[in-house]
C-alpha positions as CSV (number, residue, x, y, z in Angstrom):
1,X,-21.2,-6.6,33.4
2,X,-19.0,-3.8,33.9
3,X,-16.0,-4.6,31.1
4,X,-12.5,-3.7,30.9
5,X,-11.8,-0.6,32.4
6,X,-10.8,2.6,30.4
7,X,-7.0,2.8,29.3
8,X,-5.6,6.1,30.8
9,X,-2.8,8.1,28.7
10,X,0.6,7.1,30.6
11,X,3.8,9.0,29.7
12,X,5.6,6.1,30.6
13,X,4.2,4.0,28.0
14,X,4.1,6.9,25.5
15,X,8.1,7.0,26.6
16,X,8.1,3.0,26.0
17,X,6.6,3.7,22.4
18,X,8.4,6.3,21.1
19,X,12.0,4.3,22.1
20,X,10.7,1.3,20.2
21,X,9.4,3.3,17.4
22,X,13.3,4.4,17.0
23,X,14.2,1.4,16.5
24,X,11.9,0.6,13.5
25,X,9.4,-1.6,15.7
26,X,6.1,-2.2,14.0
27,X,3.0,-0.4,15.8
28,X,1.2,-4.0,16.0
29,X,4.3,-5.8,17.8
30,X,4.4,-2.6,19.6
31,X,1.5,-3.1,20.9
32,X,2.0,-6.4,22.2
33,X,4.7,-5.3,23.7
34,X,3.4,-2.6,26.1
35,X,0.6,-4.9,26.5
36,X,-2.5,-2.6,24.8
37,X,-4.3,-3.2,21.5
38,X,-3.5,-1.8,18.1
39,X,-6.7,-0.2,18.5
40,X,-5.7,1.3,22.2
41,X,-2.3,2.7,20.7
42,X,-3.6,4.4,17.8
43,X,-6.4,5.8,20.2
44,X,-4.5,7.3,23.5
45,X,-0.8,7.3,21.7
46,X,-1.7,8.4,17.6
47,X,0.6,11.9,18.6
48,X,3.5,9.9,19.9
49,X,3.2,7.5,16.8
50,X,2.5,10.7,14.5
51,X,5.7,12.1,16.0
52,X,8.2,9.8,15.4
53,X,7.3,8.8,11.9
54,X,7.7,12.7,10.8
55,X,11.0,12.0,12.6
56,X,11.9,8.7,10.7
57,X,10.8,10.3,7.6
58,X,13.1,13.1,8.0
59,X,16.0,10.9,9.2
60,X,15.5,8.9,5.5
61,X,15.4,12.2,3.8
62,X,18.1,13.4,5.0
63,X,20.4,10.5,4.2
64,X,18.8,10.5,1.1
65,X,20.2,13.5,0.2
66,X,23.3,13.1,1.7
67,X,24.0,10.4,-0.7
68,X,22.5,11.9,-3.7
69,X,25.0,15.7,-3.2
70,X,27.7,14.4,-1.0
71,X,28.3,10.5,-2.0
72,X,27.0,11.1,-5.6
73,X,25.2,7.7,-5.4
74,X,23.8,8.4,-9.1
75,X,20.7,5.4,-7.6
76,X,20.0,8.1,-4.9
77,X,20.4,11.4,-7.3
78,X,18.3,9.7,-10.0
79,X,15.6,8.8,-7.3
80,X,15.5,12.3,-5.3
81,X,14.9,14.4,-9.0
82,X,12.3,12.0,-9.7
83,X,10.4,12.4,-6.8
84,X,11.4,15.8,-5.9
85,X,10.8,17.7,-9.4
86,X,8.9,14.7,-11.5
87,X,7.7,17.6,-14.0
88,X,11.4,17.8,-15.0
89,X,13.0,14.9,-14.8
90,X,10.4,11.8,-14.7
91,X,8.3,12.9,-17.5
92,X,11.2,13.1,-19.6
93,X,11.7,9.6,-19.4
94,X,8.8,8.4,-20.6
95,X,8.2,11.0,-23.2
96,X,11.7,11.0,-24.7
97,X,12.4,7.7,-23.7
98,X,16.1,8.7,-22.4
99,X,19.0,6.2,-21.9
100,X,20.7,5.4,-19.2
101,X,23.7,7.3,-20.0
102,X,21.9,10.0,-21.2
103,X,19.9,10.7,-17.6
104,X,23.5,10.3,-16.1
105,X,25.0,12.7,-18.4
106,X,22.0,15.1,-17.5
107,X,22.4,14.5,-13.8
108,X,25.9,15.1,-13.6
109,X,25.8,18.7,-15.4
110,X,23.5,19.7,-12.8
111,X,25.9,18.4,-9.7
112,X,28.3,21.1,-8.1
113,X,31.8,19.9,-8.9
């Protein structure tokens, strides 16, 4: 009983991948979808995968910040100082146990005008 043969790396599915990765497809569904296993993707295709979640990451990021400095969504500001510089700003919370308003007044001295 020989088995399944190997899979062999295709560019065409790592092509197939990375478009449906753009569009926020799951890695399982994925995998049904260019008929391999989860296990076979994350095997032959974990660079491709690897890839385009830096890429996705950075994508949020950067809308992130766009709406904290240029929308001055104070949701979005509040959250990027927070997780950006937590030994400044989320620590406070909890040991002073700011207000609302106060956090906002704090946050909006530090925007540019």
């Amino acid at each position: 009983m020989a088995g399944r043969p190997a899979h062999v790396y295709s560019e065409i599915i790592a092509a197939r991948i990375e478009s449906l990765l753009k569009f926020g497809i799951t890695q399982p569904r994925i995998a049904i979808h260019v008929g391999l296993s989860d296990k076979t993707v994350r095997k032959y295709y974990a660079e491709v995968l690897e890839a385009s979640y830096e890429c996705q990451t950075e994508a949020v990021e950067a809308s992130l910040f766009y709406q904290a400095t240029v929308m001055n969504i104070p949701s979005s500001t509040i959250f990027y100082l927070k997780t950006r510089m937590p030994h400044k700003y989320a620590e406070k919370i909890v040991e002073n146990q700011l207000t609302k308003e106060d956090l906002f007044a704090a946050l909006a001295q530090k925007l540019p005008d």
